[in-house]
C-alpha positions, -999 to 999 in steps of 0.1 A, spaced: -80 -736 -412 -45 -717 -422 -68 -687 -433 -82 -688 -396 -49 -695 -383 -31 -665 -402 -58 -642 -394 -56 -650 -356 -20 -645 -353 -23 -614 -372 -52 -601 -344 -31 -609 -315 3 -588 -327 -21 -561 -336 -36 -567 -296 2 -567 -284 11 -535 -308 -17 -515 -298 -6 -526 -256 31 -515 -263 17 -482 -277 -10 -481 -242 24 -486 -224 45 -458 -240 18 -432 -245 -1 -437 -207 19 -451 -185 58 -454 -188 78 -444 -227 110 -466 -216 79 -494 -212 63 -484 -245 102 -489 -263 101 -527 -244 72 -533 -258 75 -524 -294 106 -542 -296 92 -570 -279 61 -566 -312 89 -563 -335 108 -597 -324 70 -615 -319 63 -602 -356 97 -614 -373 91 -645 -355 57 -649 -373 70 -640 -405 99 -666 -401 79 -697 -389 48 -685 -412 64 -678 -442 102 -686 -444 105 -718 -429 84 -744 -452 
């Protein structure tokens, strides 16, 4: 179930990555920039509550 778990989580940042770089390539760059730092926050938050904090 933590496999599963893991593997969704990692599915949905790649989702929200690939969005932010829809946003800055298509429609808007200042849009794209939210959005990858918005990825980048998501992802350090998955690392911390995945991995840090035991």
């Amino acid at each position: 179930m933590k496999i599963l778990a893991h593997a969704g989580a990692i599915i949905v940042l790649y989702l929200a990555f690939s969005f932010a770089l829809f946003l800055g390539l298509q429609v808007d760059p200042l849009f794209g920039n939210i959005g990858l730092v918005a990825v980048g926050i998501l992802v350090a938050s998955y690392v911390y509550l995945a991995f840090v904090r035991k």
